[in-house]
N, C-alpha and C positions, 0 to 999 in steps of 0.2 A: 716661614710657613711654606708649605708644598703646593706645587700647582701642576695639574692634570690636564691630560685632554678633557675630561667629561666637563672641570672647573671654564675650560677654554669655551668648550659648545657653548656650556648658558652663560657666558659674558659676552660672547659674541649673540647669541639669541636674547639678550638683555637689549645690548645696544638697537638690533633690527628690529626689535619687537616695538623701541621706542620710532622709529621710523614707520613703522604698519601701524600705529596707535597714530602718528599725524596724517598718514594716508587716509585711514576711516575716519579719522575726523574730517578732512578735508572734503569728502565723498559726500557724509550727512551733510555739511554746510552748503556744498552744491545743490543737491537735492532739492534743500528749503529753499534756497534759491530759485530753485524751478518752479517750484510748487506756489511761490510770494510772486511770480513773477518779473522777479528781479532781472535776471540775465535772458536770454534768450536761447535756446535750445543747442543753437549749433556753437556758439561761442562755448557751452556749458561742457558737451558732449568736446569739445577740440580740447579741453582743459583738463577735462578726465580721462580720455582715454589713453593719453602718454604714462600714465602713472598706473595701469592695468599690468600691464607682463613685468615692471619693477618688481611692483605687490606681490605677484606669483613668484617670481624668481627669486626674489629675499626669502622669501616662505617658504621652498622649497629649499635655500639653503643649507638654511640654518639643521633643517631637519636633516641635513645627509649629514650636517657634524654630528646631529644627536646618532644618526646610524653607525660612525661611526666611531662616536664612543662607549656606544652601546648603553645610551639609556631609551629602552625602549618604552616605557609608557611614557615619555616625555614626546615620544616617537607616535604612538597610539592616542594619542591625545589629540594631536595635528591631524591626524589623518582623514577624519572625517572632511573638514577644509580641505584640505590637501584636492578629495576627490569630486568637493565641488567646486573649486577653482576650475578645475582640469573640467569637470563635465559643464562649467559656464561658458568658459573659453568654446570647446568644443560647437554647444551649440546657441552662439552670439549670431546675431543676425549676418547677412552677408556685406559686408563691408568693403573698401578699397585699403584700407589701410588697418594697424592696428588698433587693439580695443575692444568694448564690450556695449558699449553704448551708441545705440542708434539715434541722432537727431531726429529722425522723420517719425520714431515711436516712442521716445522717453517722454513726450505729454502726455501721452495714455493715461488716467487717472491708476489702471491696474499694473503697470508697468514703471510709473513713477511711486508707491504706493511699496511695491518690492523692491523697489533701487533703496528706497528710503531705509525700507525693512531689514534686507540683507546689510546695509551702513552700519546699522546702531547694533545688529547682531554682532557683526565683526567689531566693531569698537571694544563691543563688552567682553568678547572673546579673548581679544589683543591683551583689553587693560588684565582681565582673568589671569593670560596668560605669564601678564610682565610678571605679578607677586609670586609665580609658582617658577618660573624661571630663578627669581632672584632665591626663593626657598632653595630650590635645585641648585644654586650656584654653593648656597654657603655650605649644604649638605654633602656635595664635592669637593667643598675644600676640608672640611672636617674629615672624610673620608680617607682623602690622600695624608693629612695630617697623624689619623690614624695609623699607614700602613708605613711611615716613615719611622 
């Protein structure tokens, strides 16, 4: 059987994607965490914010392999994410360190309430995303199987 770059992107976007499926899961679980008052804000906020620019930076990956193997609506599909990553980041509170999460605001019922929101959006986006990568993967390799 023949194997491609395009087959290479979505098995490597397979594997990362299972990694951003534990990160949004880990975020929702925090969240309820805050929200049960389980943990405590700044312990919660120290937990999550080290796993913010991985999140980004895996994501942004994978998608410059899909650019460069030219599957673009695999491409177009991220994109939206893509440009709210970048305009979260952009404008997260002011911080000393990395992240996106403020201790001193993430009790806010409106701002805990959208942490939560944005989690379980991303979760279902990820999971969305893993069956359509895996589709994408087999459809590259029949592809290349084809032109061999």
């Amino acid at each position: 059987m023949a194997f491609n770059f395009p087959a290479f992107s979505y098995i490597i976007a397979l594997i990362v994607d299972a990694f951003l499926i534990f990160f949004s899961l880990f975020h929702v679980i925090a969240f309820d965490e805050l929200k049960t008052d389980y943990k405590n804000p700044i312990d919660q906020c120290n937990s999550l914010n080290p796993l913010v620019v991985p999140e980004y930076l895996l994501h942004i990956f994978f998608n410059v392999l899909f650019v460069a193997a030219g599957e673009w609506f695999s491409l177009l599909l991220n994109i939206p994410l893509i440009i709210y990553h970048i305009n979260r980041y952009r404008t997260r509170p002011v911080m000393s360190g990395l992240g996106i999460y403020d201790p001193t605001s993430i009790m806010n019922a409106d701002v805990l309430t959208r942490c939560q929101r944005e989690g379980w959006i991303k979760l279902a986006f990820y999971l969305l995303s893993f069956f359509y990568y895996l589709y994408g993967y087999v459809i590259a390799l029949e592809n290349a199987h084809d032109h061999t």
